[in-house]
N, CA and C atoms as an extended XYZ file, in Angstrom:
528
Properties=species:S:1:pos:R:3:atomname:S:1:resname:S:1:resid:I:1 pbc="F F F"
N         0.819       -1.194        0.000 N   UNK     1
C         0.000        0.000        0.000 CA  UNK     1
C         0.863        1.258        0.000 C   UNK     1
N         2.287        1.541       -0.919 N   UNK     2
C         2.690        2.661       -0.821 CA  UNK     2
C         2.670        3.577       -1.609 C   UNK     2
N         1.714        3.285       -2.536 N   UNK     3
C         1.035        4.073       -3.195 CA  UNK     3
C        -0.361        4.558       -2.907 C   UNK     3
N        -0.709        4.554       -1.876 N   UNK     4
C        -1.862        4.804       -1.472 CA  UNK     4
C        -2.655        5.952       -0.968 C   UNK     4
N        -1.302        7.442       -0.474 N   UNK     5
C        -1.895        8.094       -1.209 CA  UNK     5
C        -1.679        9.140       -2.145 C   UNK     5
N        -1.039        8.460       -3.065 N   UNK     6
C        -1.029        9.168       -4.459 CA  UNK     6
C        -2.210        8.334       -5.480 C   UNK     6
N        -2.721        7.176       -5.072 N   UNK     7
C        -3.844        6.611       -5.709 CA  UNK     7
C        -5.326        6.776       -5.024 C   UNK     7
N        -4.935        6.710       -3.740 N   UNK     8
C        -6.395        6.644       -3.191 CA  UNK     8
C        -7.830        7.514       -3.386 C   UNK     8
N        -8.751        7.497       -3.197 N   UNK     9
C        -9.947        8.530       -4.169 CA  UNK     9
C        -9.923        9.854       -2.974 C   UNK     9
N        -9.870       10.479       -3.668 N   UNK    10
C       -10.383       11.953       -3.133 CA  UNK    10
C       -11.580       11.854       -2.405 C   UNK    10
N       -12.566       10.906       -2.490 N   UNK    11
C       -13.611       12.104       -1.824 CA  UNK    11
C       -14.007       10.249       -1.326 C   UNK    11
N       -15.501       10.359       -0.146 N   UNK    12
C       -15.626        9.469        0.245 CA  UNK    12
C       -16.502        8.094       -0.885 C   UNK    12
N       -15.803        7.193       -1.113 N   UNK    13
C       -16.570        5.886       -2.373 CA  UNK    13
C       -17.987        6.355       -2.142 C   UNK    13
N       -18.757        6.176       -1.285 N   UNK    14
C       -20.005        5.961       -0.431 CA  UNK    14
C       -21.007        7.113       -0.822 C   UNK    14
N       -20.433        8.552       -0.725 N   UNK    15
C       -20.595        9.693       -1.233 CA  UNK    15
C       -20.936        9.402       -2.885 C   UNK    15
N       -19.884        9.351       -3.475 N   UNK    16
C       -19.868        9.067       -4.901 CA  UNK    16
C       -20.873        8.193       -5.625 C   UNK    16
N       -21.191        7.072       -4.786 N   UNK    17
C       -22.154        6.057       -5.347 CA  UNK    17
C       -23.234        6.447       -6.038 C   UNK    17
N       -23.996        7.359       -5.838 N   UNK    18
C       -25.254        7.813       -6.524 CA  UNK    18
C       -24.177        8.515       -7.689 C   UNK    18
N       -23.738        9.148       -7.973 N   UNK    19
C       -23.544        9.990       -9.117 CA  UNK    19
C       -22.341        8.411      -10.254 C   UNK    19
N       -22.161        7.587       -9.835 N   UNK    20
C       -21.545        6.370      -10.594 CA  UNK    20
C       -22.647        6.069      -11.198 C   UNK    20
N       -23.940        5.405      -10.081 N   UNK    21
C       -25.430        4.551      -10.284 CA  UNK    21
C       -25.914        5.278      -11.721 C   UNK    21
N       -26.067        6.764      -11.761 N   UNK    22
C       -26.574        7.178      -12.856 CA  UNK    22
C       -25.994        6.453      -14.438 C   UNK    22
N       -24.429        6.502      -14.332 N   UNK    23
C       -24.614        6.523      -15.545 CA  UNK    23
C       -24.272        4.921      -15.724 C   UNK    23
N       -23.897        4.006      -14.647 N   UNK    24
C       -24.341        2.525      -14.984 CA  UNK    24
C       -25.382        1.565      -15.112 C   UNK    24
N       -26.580        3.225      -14.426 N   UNK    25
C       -28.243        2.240      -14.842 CA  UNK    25
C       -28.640        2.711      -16.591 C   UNK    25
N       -27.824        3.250      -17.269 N   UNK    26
C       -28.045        3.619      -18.114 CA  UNK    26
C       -27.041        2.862      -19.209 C   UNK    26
N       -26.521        1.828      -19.158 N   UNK    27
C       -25.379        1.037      -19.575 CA  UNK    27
C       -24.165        1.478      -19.462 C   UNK    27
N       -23.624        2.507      -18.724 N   UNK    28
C       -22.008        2.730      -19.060 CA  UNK    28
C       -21.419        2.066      -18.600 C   UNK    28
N       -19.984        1.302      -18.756 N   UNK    29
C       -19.521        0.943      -18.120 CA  UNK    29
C       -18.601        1.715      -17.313 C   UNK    29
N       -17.851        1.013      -15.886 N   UNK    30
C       -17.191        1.648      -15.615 CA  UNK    30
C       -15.550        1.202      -15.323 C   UNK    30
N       -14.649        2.248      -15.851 N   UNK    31
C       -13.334        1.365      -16.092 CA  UNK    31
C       -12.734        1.891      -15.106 C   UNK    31
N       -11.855        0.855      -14.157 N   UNK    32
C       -11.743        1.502      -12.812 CA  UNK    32
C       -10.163        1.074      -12.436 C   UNK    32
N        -9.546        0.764      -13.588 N   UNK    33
C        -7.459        0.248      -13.778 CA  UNK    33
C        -7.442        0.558      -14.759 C   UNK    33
N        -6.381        1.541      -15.329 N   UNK    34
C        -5.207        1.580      -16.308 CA  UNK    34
C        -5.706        0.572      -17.575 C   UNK    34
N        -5.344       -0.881      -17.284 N   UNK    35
C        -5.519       -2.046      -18.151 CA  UNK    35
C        -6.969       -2.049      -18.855 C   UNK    35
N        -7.982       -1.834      -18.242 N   UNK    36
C        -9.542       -1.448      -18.575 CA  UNK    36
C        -9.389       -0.377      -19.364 C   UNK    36
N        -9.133        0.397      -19.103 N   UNK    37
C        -8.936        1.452      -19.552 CA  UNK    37
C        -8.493        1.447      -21.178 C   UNK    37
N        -7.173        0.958      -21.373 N   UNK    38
C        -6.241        0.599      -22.486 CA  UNK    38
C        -7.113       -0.343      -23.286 C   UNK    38
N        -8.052       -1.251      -22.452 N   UNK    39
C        -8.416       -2.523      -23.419 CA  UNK    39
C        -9.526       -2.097      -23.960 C   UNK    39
N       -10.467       -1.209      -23.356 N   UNK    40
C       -11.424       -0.696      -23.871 CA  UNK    40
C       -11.394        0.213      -25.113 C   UNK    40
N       -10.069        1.333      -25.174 N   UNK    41
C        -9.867        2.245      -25.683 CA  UNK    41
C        -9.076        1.595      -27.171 C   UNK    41
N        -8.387        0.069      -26.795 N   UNK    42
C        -8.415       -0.001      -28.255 CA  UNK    42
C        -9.123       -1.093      -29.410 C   UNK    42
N       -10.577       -0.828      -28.590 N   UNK    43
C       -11.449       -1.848      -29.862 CA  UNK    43
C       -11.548       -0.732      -30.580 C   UNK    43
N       -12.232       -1.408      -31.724 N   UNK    44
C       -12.702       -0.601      -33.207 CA  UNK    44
C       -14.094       -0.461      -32.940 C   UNK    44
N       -14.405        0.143      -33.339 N   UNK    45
C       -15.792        1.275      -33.184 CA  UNK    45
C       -15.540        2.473      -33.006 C   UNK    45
N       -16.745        2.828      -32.261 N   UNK    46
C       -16.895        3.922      -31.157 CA  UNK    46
C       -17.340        3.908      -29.890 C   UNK    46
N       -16.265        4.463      -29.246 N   UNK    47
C       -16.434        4.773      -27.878 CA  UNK    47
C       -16.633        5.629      -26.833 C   UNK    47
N       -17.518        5.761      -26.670 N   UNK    48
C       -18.082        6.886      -25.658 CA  UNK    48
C       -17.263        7.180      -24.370 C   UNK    48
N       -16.484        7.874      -23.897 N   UNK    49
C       -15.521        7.862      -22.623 CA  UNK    49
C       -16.522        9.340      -21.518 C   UNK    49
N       -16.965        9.054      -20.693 N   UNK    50
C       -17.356       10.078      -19.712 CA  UNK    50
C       -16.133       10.160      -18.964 C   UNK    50
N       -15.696       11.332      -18.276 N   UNK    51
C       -14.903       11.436      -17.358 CA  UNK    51
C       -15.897       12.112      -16.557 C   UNK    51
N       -16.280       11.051      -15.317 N   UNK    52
C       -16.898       11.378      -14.473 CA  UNK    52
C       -16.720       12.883      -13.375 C   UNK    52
N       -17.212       13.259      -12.634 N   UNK    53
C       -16.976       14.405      -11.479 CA  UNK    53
C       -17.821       14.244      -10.530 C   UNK    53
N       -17.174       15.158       -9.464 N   UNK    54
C       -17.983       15.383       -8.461 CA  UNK    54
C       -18.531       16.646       -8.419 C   UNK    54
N       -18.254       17.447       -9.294 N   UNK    55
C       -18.479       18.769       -9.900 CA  UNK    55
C       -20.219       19.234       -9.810 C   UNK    55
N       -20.628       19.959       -8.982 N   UNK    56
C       -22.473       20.115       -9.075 CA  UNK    56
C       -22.833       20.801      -10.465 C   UNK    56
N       -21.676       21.942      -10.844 N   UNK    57
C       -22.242       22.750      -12.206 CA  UNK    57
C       -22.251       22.103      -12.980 C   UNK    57
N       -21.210       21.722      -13.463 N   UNK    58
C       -20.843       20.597      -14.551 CA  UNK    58
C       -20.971       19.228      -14.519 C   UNK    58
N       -20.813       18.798      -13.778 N   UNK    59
C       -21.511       17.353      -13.958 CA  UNK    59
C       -22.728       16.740      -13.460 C   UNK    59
N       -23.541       17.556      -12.775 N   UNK    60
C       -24.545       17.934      -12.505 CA  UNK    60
C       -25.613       17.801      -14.171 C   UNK    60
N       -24.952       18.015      -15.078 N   UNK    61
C       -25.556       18.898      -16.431 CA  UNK    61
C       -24.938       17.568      -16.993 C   UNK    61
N       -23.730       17.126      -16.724 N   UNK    62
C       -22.810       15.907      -17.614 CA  UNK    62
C       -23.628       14.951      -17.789 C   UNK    62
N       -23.611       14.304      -16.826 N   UNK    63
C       -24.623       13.119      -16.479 CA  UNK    63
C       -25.798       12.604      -17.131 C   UNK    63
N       -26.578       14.020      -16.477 N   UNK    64
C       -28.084       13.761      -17.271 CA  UNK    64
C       -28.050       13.681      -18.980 C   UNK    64
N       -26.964       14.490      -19.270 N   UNK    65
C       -27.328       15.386      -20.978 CA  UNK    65
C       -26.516       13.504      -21.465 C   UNK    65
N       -25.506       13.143      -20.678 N   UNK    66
C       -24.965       11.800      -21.078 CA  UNK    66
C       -26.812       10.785      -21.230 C   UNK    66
N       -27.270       10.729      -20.294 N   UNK    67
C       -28.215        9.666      -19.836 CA  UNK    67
C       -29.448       10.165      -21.123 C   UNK    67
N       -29.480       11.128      -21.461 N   UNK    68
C       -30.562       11.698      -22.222 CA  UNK    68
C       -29.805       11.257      -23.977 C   UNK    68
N       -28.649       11.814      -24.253 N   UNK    69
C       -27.972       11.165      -25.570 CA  UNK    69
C       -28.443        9.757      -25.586 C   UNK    69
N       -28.088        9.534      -24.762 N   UNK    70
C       -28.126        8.105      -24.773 CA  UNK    70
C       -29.663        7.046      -25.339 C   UNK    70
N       -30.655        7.998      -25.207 N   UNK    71
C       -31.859        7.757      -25.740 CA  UNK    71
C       -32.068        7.840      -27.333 C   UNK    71
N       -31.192        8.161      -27.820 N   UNK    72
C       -31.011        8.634      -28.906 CA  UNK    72
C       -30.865        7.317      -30.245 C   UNK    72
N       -31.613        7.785      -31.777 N   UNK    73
C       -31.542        6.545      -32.305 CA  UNK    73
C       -30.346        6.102      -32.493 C   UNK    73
N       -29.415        6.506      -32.553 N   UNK    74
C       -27.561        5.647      -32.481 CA  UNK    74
C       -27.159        5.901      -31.608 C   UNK    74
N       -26.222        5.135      -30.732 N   UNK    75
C       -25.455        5.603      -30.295 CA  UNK    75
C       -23.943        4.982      -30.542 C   UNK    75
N       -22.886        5.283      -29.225 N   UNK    76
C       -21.874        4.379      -29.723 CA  UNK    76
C       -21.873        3.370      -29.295 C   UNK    76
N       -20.586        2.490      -29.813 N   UNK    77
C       -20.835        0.910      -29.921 CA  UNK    77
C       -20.371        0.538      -28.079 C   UNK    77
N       -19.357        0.928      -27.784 N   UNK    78
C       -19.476        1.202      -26.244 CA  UNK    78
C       -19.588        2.441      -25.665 C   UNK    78
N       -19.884        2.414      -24.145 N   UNK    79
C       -19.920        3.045      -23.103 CA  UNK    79
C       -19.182        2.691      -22.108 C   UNK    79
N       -17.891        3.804      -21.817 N   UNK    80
C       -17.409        3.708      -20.569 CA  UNK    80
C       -17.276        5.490      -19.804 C   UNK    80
N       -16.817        4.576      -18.769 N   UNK    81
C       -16.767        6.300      -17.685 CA  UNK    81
C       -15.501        5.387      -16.915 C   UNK    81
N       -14.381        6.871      -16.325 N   UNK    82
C       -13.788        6.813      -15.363 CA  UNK    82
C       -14.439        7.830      -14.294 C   UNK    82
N       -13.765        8.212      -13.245 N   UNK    83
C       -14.236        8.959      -12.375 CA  UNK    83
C       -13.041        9.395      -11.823 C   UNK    83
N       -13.200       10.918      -11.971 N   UNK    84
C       -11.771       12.158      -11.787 CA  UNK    84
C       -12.062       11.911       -9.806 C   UNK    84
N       -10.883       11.760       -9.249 N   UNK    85
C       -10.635       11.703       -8.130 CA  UNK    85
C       -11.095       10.520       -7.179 C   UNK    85
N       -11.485        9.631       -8.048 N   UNK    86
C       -11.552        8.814       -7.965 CA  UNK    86
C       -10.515        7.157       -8.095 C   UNK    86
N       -10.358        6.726       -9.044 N   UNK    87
C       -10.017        5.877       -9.852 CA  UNK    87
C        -8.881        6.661      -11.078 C   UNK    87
N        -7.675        7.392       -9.929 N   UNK    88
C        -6.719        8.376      -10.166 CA  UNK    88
C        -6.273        8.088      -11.541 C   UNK    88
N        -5.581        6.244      -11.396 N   UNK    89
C        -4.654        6.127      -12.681 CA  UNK    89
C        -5.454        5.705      -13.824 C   UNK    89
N        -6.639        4.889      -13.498 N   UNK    90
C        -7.827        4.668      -14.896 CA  UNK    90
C        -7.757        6.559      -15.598 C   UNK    90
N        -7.776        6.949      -14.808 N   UNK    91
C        -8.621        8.755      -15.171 CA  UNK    91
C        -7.414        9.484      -15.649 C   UNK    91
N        -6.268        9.060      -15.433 N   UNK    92
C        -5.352        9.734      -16.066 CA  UNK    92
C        -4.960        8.668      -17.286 C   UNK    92
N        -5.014        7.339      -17.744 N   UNK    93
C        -4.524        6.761      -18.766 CA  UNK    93
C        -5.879        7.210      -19.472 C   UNK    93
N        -7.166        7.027      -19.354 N   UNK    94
C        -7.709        7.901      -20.109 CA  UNK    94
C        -7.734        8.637      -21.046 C   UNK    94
N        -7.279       10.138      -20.088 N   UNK    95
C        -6.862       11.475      -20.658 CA  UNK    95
C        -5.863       11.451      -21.265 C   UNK    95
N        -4.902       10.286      -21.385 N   UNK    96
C        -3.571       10.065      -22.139 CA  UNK    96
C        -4.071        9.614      -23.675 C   UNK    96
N        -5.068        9.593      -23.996 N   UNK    97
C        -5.657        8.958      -24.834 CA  UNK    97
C        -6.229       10.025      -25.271 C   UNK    97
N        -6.464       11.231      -25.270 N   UNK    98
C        -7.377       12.437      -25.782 CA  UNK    98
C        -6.473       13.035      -25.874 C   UNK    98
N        -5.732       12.556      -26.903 N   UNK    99
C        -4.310       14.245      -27.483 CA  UNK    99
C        -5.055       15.359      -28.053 C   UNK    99
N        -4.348       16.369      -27.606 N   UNK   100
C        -4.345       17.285      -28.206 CA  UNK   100
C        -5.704       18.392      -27.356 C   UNK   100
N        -6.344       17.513      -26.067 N   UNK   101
C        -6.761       18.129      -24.761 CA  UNK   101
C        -6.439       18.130      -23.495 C   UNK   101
N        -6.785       19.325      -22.901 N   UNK   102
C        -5.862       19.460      -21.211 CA  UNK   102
C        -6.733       18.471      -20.718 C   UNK   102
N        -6.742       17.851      -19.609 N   UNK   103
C        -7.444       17.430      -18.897 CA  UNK   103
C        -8.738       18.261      -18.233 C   UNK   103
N        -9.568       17.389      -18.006 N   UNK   104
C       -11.088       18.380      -17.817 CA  UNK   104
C       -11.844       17.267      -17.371 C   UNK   104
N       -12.395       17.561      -15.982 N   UNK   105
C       -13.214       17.174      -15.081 CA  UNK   105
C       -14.503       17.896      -15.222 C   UNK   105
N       -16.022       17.558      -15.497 N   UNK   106
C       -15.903       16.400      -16.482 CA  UNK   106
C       -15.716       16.522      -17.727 C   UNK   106
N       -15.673       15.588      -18.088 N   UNK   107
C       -15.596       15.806      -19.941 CA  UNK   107
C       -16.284       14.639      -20.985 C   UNK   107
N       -16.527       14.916      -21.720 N   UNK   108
C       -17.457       13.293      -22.397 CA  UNK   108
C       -16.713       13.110      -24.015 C   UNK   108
N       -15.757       12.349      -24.319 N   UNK   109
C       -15.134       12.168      -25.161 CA  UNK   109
C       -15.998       11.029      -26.646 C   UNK   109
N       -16.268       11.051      -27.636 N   UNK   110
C       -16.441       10.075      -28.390 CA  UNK   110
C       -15.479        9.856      -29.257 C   UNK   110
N       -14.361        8.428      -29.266 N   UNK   111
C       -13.426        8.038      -30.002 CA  UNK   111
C       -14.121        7.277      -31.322 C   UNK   111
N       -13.612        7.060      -32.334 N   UNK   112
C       -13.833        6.168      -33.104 CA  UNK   112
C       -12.208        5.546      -33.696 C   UNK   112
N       -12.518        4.199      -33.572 N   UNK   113
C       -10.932        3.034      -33.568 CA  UNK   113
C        -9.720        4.039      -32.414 C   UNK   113
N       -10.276        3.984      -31.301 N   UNK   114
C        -9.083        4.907      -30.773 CA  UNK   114
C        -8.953        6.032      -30.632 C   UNK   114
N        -9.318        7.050      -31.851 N   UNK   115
C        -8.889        8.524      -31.981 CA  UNK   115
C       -10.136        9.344      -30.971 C   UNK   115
N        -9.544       10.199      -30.628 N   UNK   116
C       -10.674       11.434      -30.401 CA  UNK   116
C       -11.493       11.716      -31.699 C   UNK   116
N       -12.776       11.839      -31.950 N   UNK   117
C       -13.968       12.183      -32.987 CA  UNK   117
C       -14.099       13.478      -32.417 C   UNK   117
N       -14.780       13.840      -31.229 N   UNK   118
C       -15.266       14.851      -30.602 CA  UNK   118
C       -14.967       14.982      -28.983 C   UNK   118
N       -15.006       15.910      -28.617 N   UNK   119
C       -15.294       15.988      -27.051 CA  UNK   119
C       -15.797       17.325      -26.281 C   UNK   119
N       -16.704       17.189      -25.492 N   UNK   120
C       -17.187       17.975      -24.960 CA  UNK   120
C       -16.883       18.276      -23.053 C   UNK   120
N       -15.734       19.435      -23.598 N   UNK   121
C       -15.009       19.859      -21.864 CA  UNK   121
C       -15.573       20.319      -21.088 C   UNK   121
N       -15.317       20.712      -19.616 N   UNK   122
C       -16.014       21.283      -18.702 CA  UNK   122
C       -16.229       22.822      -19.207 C   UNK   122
N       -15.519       23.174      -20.257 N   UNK   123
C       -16.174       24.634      -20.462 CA  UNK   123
C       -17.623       24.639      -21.440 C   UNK   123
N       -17.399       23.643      -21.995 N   UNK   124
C       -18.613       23.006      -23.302 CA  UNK   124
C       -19.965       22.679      -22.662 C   UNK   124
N       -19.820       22.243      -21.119 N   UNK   125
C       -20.727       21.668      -20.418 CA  UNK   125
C       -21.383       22.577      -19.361 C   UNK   125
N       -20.781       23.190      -18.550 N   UNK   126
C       -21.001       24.178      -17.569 CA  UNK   126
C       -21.643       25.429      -18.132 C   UNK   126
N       -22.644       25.421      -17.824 N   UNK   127
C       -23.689       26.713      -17.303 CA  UNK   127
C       -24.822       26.352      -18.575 C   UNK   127
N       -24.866       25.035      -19.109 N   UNK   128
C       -25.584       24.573      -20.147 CA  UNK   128
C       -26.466       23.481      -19.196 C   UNK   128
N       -28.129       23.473      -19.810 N   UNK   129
C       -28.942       22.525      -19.575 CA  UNK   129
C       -28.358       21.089      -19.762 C   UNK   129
N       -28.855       19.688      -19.783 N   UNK   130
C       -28.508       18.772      -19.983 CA  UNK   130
C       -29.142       18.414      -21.457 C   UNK   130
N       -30.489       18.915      -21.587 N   UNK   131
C       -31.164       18.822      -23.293 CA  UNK   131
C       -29.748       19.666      -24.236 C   UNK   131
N       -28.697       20.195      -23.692 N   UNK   132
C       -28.163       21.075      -24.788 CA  UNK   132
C       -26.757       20.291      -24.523 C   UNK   132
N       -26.280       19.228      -23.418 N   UNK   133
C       -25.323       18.852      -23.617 CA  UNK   133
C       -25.755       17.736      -24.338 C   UNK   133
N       -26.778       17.011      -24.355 N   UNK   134
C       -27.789       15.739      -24.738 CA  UNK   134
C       -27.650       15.932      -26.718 C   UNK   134
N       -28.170       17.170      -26.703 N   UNK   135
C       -27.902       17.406      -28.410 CA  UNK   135
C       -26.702       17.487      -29.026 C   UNK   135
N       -25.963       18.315      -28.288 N   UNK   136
C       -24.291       18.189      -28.416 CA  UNK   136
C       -23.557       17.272      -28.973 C   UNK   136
N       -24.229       15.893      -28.044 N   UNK   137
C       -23.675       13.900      -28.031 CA  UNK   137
C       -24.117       13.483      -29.329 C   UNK   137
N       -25.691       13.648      -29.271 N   UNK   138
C       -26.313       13.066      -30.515 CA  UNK   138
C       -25.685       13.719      -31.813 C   UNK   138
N       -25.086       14.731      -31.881 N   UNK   139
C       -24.636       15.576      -33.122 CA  UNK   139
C       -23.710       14.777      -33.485 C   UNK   139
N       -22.566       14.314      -32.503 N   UNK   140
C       -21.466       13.574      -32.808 CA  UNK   140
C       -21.787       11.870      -32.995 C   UNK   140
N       -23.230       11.695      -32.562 N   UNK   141
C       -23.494        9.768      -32.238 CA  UNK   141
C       -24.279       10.087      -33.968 C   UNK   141
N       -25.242       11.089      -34.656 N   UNK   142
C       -25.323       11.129      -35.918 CA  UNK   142
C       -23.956       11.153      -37.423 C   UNK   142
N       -22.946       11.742      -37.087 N   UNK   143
C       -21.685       11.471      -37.685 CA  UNK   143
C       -21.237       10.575      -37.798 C   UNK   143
N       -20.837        9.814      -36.004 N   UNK   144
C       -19.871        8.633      -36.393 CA  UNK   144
C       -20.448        6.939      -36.080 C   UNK   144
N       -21.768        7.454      -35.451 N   UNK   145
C       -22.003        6.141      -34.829 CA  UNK   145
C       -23.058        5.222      -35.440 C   UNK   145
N       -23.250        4.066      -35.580 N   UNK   146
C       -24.470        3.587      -36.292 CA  UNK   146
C       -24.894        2.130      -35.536 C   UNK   146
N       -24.626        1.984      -33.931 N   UNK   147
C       -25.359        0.955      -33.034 CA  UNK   147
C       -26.776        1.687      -33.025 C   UNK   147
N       -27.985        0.831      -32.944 N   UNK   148
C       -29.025        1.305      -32.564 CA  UNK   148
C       -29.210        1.586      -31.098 C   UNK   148
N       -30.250        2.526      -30.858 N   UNK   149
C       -29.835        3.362      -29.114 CA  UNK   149
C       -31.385        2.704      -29.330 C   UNK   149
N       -32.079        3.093      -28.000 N   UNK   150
C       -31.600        3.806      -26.924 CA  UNK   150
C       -30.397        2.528      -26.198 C   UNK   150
N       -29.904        3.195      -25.221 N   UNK   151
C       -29.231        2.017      -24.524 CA  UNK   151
C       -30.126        0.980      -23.537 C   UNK   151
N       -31.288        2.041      -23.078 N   UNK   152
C       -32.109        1.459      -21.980 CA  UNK   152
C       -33.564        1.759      -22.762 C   UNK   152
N       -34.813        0.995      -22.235 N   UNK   153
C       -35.775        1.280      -22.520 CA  UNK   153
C       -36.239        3.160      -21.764 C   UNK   153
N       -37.131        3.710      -22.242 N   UNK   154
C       -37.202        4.820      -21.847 CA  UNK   154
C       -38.161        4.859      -20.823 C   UNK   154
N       -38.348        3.822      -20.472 N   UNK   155
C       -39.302        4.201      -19.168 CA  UNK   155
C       -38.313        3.603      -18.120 C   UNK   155
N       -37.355        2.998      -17.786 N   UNK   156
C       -36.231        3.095      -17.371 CA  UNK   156
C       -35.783        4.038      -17.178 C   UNK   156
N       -35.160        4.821      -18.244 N   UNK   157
C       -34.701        6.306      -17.702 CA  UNK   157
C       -35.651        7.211      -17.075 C   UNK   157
N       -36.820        6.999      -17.378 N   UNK   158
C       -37.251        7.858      -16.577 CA  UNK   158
C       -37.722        7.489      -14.978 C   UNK   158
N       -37.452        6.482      -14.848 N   UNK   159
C       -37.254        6.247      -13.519 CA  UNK   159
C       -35.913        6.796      -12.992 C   UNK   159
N       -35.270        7.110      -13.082 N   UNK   160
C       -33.763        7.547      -12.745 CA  UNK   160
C       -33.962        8.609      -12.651 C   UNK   160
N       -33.484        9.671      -11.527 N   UNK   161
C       -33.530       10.874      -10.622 CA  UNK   161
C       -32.141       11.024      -10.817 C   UNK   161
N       -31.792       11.997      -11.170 N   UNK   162
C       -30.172       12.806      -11.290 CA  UNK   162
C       -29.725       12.980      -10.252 C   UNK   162
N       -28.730       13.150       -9.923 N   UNK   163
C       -28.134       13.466       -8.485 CA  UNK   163
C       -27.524       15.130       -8.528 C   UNK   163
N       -28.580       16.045       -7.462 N   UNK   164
C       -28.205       17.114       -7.735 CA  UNK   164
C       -27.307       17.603       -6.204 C   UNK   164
N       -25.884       17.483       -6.556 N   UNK   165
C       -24.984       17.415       -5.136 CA  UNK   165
C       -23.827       18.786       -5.932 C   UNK   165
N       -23.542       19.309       -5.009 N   UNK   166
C       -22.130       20.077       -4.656 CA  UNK   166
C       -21.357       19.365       -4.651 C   UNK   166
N       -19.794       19.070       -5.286 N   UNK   167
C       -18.571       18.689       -5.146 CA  UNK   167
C       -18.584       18.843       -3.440 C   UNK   167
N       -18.957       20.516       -3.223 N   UNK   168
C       -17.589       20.956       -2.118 CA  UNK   168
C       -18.275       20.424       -0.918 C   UNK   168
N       -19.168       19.552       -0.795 N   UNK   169
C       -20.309       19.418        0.000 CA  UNK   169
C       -19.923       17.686       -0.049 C   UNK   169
N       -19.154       16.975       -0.601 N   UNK   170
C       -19.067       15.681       -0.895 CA  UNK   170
C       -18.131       15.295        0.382 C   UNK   170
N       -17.749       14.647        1.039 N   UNK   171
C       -17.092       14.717        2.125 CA  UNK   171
C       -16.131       13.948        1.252 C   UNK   171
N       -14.542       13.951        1.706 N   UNK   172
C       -13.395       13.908        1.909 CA  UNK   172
C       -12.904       12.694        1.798 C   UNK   172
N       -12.542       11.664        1.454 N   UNK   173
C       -11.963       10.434        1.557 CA  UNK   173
C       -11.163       10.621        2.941 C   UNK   173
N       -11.025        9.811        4.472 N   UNK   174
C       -10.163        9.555        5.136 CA  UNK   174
C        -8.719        8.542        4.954 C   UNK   174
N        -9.050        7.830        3.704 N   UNK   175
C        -8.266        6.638        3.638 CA  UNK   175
C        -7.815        6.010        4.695 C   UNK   175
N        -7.131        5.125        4.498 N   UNK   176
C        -6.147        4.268        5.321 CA  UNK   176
C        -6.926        3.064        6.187 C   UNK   176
């Protein structure tokens, strides 16, 4: 464990759980090692990458506008999410994978065979509805993607309640 804490999650697992639940009742997966990460990122298709947050403005808006694309008649061929302060080194091999962007908590990337296609940063996302990050996705799932959506039936999603939380309000990981 001597990496533990330069790996360990920022904020408390327990805390976090509702804002994960959202986007895995909605099929995402979630890649939570480096190796997941890498193995996911190099099938052929398209791949949807969320970089999760604990962020209330922005991912607050991420989430839903993710869960709402997602209803959409294509989408991509997978779904994954890491989670920023979380699942440190998944979330940084990730972002090692989106050249030619800074890192951005959250952010919702669509690759196709690997490459960045599109991505939408925390400046793209913040102070925007979720119907306008939701259209955003579908703009890029009409270009590159051609799986049939939705991911979930829609009365499914609409059972699902967003999680409307403050980061700064998330309590603290104690580790150890």
């Amino acid at each position: 464990m001597s990496n533990l804490g330069q790996f360990s999650p920022t904020y408390d697992p327990r805390a976090v759980q509702p804002m994960r639940d959202e986007l895995t009742r909605v099929g995402v997966l979630e890649l939570l090692t480096p190796e997941e990460v890498d193995a996911a990122l190099a099938k052929k298709g398209t791949t949807l990458v969320v970089v999760n947050s604990v962020c209330g403005c922005a991912a607050g808006g991420a989430r839903p506008g993710v869960m709402i694309a997602l209803q959409h008649r294509v989408i991509p061929d997978q779904l994954t999410a890491v989670f920023a302060g979380m699942e440190r080194a998944a979330t940084e091999r990730a972002r090692s994978h989106f050249k030619g962007y800074p890192p951005s908590s959250p952010c919702v990337a669509l690759l196709v065979d690997g490459e960045v296609a599109g991505m939408l940063q925390r400046h793209d996302i913040e102070g925007r509805a979720p119907q306008q990050v939701a259209s955003a996705l579908t703009a890029l799932f009409d270009s590159h993607c051609t799986r049939p959506g939705p991911s979930i039936p829609r009365e499914e999603l609409e059972k699902l309640v967003p999680v409307q939380a403050c980061g700064s309000s998330i309590p603290r990981f104690g580790g150890g």
